[in-house]
Each structure stands twice: as structure tokens, then as C-alpha cells.
ROVEX-504125 format. One record per residue (C-alpha): residue number from 0; residue in one letter; x, z, y. Coordinates in steps of 0.2 Angstrom, whole numbers, m for minus. Example, Ala and Ser with C-alpha at 12.3 -4.5 7.8 and 13.67 -1.06 7.14 Angstrom:
// residues 2
  num  residu      u      w      v
    0       a     62     39    m22
    1       s     68     36     m5
***
This chain:
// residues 441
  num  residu      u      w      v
    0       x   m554    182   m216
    1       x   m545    172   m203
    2       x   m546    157   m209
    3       x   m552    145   m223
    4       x   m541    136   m230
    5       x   m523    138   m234
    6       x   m518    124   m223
    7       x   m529    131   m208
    8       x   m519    147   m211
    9       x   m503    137   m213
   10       x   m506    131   m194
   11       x   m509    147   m188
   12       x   m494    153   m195
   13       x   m502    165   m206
   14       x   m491    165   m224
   15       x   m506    170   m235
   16       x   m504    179   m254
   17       x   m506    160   m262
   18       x   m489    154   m251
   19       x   m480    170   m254
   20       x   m484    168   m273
   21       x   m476    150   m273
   22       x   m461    153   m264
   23       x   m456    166   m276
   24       x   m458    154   m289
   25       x   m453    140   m283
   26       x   m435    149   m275
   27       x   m441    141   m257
   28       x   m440    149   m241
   29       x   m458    157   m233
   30       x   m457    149   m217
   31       x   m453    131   m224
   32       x   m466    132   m235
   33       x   m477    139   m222
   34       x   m473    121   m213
   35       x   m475    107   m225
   36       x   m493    117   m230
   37       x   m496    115   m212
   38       x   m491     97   m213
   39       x   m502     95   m228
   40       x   m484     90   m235
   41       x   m489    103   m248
   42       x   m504    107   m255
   43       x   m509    124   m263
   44       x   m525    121   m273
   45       x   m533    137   m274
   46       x   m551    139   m274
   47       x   m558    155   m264
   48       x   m568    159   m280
   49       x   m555    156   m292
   50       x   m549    172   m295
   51       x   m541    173   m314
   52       x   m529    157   m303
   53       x   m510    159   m303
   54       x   m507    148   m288
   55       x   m496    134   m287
   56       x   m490    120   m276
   57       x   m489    102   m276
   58       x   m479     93   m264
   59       x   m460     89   m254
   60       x   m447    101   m263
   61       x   m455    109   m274
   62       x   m455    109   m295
   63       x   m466     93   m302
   64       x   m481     99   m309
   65       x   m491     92   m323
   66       x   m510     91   m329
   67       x   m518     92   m343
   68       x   m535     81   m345
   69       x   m549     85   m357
   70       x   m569     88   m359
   71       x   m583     84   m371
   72       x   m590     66   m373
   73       x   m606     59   m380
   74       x   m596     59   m398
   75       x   m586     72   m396
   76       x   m597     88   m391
   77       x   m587    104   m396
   78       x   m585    114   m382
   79       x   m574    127   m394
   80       x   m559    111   m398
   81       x   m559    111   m378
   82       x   m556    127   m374
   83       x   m544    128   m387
   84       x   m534    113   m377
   85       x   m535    124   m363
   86       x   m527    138   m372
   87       x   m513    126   m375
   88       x   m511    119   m361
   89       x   m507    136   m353
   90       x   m495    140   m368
   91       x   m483    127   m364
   92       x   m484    128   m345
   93       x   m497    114   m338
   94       x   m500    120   m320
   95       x   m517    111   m318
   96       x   m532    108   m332
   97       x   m544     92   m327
   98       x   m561     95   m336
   99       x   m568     79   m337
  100       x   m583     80   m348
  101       x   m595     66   m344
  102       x   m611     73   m356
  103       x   m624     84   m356
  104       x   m624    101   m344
  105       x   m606    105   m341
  106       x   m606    120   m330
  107       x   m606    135   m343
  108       x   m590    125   m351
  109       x   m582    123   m333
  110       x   m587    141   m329
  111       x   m578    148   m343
  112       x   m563    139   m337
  113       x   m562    147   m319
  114       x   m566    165   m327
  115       x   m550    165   m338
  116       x   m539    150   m334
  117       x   m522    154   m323
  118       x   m520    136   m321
  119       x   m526    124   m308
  120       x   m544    119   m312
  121       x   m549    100   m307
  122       x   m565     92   m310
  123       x   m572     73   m307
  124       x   m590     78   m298
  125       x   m595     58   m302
  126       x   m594     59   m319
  127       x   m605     76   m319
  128       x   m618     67   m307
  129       x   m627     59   m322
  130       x   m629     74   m334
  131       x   m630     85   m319
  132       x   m646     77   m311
  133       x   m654     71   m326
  134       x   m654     52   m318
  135       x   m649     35   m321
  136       x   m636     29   m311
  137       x   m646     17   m299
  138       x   m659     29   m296
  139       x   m645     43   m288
  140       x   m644     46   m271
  141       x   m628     49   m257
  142       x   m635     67   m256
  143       x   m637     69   m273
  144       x   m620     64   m278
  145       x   m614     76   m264
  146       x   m624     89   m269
  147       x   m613     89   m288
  148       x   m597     90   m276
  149       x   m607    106   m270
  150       x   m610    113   m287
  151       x   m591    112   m292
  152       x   m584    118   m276
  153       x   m596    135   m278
  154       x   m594    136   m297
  155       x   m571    138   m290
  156       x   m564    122   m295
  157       x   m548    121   m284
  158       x   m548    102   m284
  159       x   m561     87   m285
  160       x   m556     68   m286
  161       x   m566     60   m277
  162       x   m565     41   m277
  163       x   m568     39   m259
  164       x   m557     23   m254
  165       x   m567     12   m267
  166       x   m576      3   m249
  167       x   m582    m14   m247
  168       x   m565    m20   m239
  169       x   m557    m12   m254
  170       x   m572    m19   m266
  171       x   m569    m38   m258
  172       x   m549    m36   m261
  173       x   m554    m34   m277
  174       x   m566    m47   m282
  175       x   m554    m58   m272
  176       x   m539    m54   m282
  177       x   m548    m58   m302
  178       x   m536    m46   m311
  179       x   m535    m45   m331
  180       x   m542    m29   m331
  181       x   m553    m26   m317
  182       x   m556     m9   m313
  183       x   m553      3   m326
  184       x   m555     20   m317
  185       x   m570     28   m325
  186       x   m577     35   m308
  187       x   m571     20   m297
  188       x   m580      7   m312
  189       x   m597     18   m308
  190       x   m595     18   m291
  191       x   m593     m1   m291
  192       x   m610     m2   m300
  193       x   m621      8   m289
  194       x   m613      1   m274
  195       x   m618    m19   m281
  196       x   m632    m13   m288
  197       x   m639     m2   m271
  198       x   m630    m14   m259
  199       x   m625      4   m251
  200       x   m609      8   m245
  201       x   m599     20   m255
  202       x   m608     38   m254
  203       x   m592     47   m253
  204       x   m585     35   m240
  205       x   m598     34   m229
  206       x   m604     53   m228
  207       x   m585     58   m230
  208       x   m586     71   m216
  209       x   m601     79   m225
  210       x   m590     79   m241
  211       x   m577     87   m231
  212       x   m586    102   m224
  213       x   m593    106   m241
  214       x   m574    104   m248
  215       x   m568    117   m233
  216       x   m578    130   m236
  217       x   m571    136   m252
  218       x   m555    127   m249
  219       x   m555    113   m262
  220       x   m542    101   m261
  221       x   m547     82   m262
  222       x   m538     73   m273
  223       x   m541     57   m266
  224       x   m545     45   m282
  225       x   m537     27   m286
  226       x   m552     17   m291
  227       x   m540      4   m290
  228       x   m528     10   m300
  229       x   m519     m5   m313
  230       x   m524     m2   m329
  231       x   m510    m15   m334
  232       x   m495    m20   m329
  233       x   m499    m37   m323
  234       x   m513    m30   m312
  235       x   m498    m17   m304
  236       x   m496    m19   m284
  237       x   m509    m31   m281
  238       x   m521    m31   m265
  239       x   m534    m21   m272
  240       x   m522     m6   m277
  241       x   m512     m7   m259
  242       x   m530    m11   m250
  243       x   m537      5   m257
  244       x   m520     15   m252
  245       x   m521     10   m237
  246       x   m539     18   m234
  247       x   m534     32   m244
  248       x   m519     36   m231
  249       x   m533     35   m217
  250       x   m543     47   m227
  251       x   m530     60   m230
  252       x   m528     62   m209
  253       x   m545     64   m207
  254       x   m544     78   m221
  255       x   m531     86   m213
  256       x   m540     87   m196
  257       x   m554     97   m205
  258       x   m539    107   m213
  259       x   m543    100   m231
  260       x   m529     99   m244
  261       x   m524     82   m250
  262       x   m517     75   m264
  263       x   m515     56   m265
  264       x   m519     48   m283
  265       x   m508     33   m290
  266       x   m505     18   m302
  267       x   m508     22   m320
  268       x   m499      5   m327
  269       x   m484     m1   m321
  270       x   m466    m10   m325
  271       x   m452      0   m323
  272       x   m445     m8   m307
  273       x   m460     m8   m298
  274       x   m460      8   m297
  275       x   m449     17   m286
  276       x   m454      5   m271
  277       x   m473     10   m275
  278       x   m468     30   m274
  279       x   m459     27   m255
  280       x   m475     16   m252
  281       x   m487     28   m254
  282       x   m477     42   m245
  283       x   m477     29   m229
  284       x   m496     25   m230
  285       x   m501     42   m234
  286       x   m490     53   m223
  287       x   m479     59   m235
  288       x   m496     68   m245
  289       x   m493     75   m262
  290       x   m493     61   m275
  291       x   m503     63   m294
  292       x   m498     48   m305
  293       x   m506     45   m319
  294       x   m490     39   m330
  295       x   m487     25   m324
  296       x   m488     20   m344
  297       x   m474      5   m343
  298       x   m477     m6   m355
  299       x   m496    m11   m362
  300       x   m492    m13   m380
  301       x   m488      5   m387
  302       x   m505     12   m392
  303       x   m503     27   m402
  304       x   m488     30   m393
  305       x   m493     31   m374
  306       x   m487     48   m371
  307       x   m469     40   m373
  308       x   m472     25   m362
  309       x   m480     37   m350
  310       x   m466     49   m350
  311       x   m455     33   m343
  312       x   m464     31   m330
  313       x   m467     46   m327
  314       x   m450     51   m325
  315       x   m445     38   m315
  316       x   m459     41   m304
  317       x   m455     59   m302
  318       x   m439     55   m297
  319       x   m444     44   m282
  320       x   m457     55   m273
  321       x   m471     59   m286
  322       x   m476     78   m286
  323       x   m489     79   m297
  324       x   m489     72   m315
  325       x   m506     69   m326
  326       x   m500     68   m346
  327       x   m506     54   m355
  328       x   m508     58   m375
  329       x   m504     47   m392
  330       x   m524     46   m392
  331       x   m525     34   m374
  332       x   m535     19   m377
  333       x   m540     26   m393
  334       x   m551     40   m395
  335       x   m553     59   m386
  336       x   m537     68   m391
  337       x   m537     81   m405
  338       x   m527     99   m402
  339       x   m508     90   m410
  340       x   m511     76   m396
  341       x   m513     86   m384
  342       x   m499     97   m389
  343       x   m488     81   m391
  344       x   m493     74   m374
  345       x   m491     91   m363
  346       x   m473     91   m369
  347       x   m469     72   m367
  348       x   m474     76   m347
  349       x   m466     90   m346
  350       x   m447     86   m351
  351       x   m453     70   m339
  352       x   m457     83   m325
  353       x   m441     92   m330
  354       x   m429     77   m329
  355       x   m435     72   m312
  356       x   m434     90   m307
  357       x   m414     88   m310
  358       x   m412     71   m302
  359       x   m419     77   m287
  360       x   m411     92   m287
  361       x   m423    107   m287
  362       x   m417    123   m286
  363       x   m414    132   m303
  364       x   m421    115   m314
  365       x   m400    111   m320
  366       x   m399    130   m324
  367       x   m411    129   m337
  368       x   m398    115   m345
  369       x   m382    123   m343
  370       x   m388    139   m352
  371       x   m392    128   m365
  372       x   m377    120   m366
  373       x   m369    135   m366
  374       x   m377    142   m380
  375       x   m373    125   m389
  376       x   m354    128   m388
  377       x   m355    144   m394
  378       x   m368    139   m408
  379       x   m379    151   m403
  380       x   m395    147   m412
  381       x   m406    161   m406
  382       x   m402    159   m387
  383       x   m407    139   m392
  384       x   m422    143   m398
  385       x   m426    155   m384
  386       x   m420    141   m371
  387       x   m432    126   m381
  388       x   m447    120   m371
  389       x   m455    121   m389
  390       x   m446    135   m398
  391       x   m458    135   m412
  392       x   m453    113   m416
  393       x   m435    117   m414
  394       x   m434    134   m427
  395       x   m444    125   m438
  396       x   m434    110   m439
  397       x   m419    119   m437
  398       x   m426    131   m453
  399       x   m433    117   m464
  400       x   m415    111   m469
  401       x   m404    125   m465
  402       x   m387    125   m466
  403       x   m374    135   m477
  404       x   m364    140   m461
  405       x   m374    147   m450
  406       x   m360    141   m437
  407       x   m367    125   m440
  408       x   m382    113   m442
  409       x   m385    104   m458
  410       x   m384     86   m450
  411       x   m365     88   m447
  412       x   m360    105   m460
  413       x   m342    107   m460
  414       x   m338     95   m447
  415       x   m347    102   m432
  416       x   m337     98   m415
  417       x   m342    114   m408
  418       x   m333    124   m419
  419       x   m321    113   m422
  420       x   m317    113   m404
  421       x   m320    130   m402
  422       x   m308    134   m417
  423       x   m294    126   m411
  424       x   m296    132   m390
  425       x   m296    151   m400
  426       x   m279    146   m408
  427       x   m286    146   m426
  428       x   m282    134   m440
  429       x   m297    123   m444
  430       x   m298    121   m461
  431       x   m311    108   m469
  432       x   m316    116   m486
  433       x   m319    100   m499
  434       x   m337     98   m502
  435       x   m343     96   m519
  436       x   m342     77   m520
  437       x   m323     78   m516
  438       x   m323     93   m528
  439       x   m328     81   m543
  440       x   m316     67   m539
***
């Protein structure tokens, strides 16, 4: 092989099997894809060892993709209910799978993932470093951390987050600015403690070359972690979150010079008119790198219902520049999500990821729409069920109260507007039989 990464390739003006694959999918043309990968404008997460991947980008012009999160915890230890999120999560069309599991030895589970998973696999080495080297927290090492970011790159994880712009100028914007939340980045929050508690500067920050070199050998993409992430809306834009952007667009270059992948991640709580300046803001600092937002979740006071609040932002954030969407469930702040959470959350992303997709005008995405608007003026239940994002909700609802016209839907019977219309445009009579109230009167 010529080359080792996708983007090395892309600057040699080599259009490997991984950009050929998304260009036919995504409907874009080889040799601008071939750019923007070159620019790191584009990211194609593909690990050199993942080979049951169906390869996928991130990035300018191309479809939003979304991410499903999941992983075992100290109180929830079924590996079985994980793989069976992962199952799902490929049913309904999630392009990338996180598996953050923070207990015990994780590496069979996260090895079965890369044998048989077509989706984008992600993993966050920090919360692995505890488990994985049997230690506490203040007692681990700068190599030792790097040596976990070893372990997943060779196991074929296509992308790491790595919190790596958590520093101490980042660390004294935060202490400085006392926000309501602090910092509630699981990774960033560990970080934090080992660097007070060492007095050390931040491993991955520090040795961030090192981290680099092991990332380019099997060509894993950094996902450049917000430590600083808002994990409310009163915390949103403050000088912790830009302070740590800021590093992070300085990290992404000197990724790109090693021909590492980026992707730049971003707030996770936010109001809604915040956020389109924040998109254009991290697209300046960062170079126009891919952008992974978590949410932003608009508004604080919706637990139990945070996949919707997430979709808002979501969407809106989609629509200004975000390429990457992590889904939030109706289980955030609550508890590890259950199969129906996850189901409920993948969809609420997706139909956010799908609305952006038409309001910034990505080939094919308003097809999708007008075939189903066809199908709905010509009552065409089977064509709309075929056409659902969820076939299986929509029969089922459809079924559970059918109606005695098969022309029409229960809700509105004999005075459906698509047949009526359709009725009168075909130069027939439409004739309103009484129903069997009026029949009794």
C-alpha cells in the first residue's frame, strides 16, 4: 500500500475503494471528494483492520450522519442487550456505533463489534484506561493511557475521542468562568482529576504527536473531544467551551500535517439561537473540519423526553454546518438506555439528520419526500409504508384502527381531501354517504 491513511492517499491524488464507495452513495463527484478528503474537509473513518465496515463520510456536502452511543456499566453488565442495540442501530440506518462501556475488560465485547458491524465503530480509550490497566486513576501513567489508544486502534476501531484540548489554559478558563454545571464530559471530568491531582499536563495533550503516529498507522480518525462541552444551557458559549475550541482548531492542523482524519466535537446543551453562530464558529476556528454535535439538547427541563429536545437542536445544528449527529435517548440523565430507548432515540436523530439534509440541499434528500407525497395523493398505503423511516410504526398504526375505505384513513373516513380532491380533478361526483349517526336522526 501506497499510503496510510485515506487522507495521505487523498493528497496524492489516489481515489482509494473507501472514497469510491462514498461517492456512490452519496451521489458526489470522485474528484471532489478526492479534495475535501485531502483537505481534511471530509473525513472517511475507516480503520485498516475493519473489514466487515461499509465506509462512510463525514463532512462539506455530504448526507448528515448520526451515531448511536451504548456499552455496559458497573450496573448494567449484559453484554447480550448491547449487541442487540447494535443490531438496531444498523436496522434503522445509524452510520457509526460509540461503544462506551466504562467496566470491567471490554475488548471481547468491542471485538465482536468490528467482526460484524457495517457501521462506523467509535470507542473513548479514557474510559477503557481504568478497567483496561487494572489501576486507579491517580496511579496511571501518560504511556499508559496511550498504550489503551494503542489497544483500540489494533483491535479496528475507526474513530477514538480523545479529549485532547482539556490543557491548563483551557483548565484555568474554566475554573475562572464558575459555571452551574462544571464540566460534565465523562473523559474531560477524569482528565481534570488526574491532571489536579498529578499536577501534570494533560497526557494526550502533551505527548499528542506520539498519539498521533499510533492514530496513523491504522488510519484512526481523532475525534477531538469537548471536555468543555455545556452541559446546560446557561453554561453555552462561555470561555471554557471557546477556549478549548480554540485549541482544538490548532490540534486538528497538526493532525492533518501527520495526515490524521479529524472530526471536531461540539456543545451538547444549548438555546436555540445560539446555535447557528456556534456551527459558523467552529467551522472558522477549526478549518472547516467535520463537526459531531452532541444534540445540542435545547432546553434543560425535559427529562424523559431529551431525544426530542435533542432533535431541535440537532436539526438546527445540522442545518448550519454540523455533519455528524450523536442521538440522545428518552433515558439521558436518567439511567443506561433499554432496546425501545434506543430505538426511539435513533429515529428522533434521524428525521433530524433528514430535515437538515433538505435545508441544505443535498442531493436526493427531497426526493425521498416527494415520492412520499406522491403516494399520499394517490392513497397509496403500501408505497407509504415502504417509503416510512419506520415501516413497522406506521403499518401498525395505520392497521390498529383501520378504516372501512381502504381509500382512506380512519382519522378523517369519508371526508378524506385526497380523494375528495382526487374525485373531483378525475371528473367524478363525490358523493358523502350519511354515516350511521346521521342514519339515526
Amino acid at each position: 500500500m501506497a499510503y496510510k491513511t485515506q487522507m495521505e492517499a487523498a493528497k496524492q491524488g489516489i481515489l482509494t475503494p473507501q472514497m469510491k464507495a462514498v461517492a456512490q452513495k452519496e451521489h458526489m463527484d470522485e474528484a471532489l471528494l478526492l479534495a475535501r478528503v485531502a483537505k481534511g474537509e471530509i473525513a472517511i473513518p475507516a480503520n485498516v483492520r475493519h473489514t466487515a465496515l461499509s465506509p462512510n463520510g463525514v463532512g462539506t456536502g455530504l448526507s448528515t450522519k448520526i451515531n448511536v452511543n451504548l456499552g455496559i456499566s458497573g450496573d448494567c453488565r449484559d453484554y447480550s442487550v448491547e449487541l442487540a442495540k447494535a443490531e438496531l442501530a444498523v436496522k434503522y440506518g445509524a452510520e457509526a456505533i460509540m461503544d462506551l462501556s466504562n467496566y470491567g475488560k471490554t475488548r471481547d465485547f468491542r471485538k465482536k463489534l468490528i467482526e460484524t458491524s457495517p457501521a462506523m465503530i467509535g470507542t473513548v480509550p479514557m474510559y477503557d484506561a481504568v478497567g483496561y490497566l487494572e489501576k486507579d486513576l491517580l496511579d496511571i501513567t501518560a504511556q499508559d493511557f496511550l498504550s489503551v489508544v494503542r489497544a483500540h486502534a489494533e483491535e479496528g476501531v475507526d474513530f477514538v475521542t480523545v479529549h485532547a484540548g482539556i490543557n491548563r489554559r483551557t483548565v484555568e478558563a474554566f475554573r475562572r468562568t464558575k459555571r452551574l454545571t462544571n464540566i460534565v464530559s465523562r473523559g474531560g471530568s477524569l482528565l481534570f482529576a488526574w491532571m489536579s491531582m498529578t499536577g501534570n499536563e494533560n497526557p494526550f495533550y502533551e505527548y499528542y504527536d506520539e498519539l498521533l503516529d499510533i492514530l496513523r498507522e491504522y488510519d484512526v480518525t481523532i475525534s477531538l473531544g469537548d471536555a468543555m462541552r455545556p452541559g446546560s444551557i446557561h453554561d453555552a458559549t462561555d470561555a471554557g467551551q471557546v477556549c478549548e475550541l480554540i485549541e482544538l482548531g490548532n490540534l486538528a492542523l497538526r493532525a492533518w500535517e501527520k495526515d490524521v482524519q479529524v472530526m471536531i466535537e461540539g456543545p451538547g446543551h444549548m438555546a436555540m439561537n445560539e446555535i447557528a453562530a456556534n456551527m459558523a464558529m467552529e467551522k472558522r476556528l477549526c478549518h472547516n473540519a467535520p463537526f459531531y454535535v452532541l444534540g445540542p439538547l435545547v432546553t434543560d427541563v425535559a427529562p424523559g423526553y431529551d431525544h426530542i429536545t435533542s432533535a431541535i437542536g440537532g436539526a438546527i445544528a445540522a442545518a448550519n454546518g454540523a455533519d455528524f449527529l450523536c442521538y440522545v435517548t428518552p433515558a439521558e440523565h436518567l439511567r443506561l438506555p433499554d432496546l425501545d430507548d434506543v430505538k426511539e432515540g435513533i429515529m428522533a436523530a434521524k428525521i433530524a439528520a433528514h430535515a437538515a439534509d433538505i435545508a441544505k440541499g443535498i442531493p436526493g434528500a427531497r426526493d425521498w419526500d416527494d415520492a412520499m407525497s406522491a403516494a399520499r395523493r394517490e392513497v397509496d398505503w403500501e408505497t407509504m409504508f415502504s417509503l416510512a423511516m419506520d415501516r413497522e410504526k406506521a403499518q401498525t398504526y395505520f392497521e390498529s384502527a383501520p378504516p372501512t375505505d381502504k381509500h382512506t384513513c380512519s382519522m378523517c373516513g369519508r371526508m378524506c381531501a385526497m380523494r375528495t380532491t382526487n374525485q373531483i380533478l378525475n371528473g367524478e361526483t363525490v358523493e358523502l354517504p350519511p354515516c350511521q349517526a346521521d342514519e339515526k336522526e
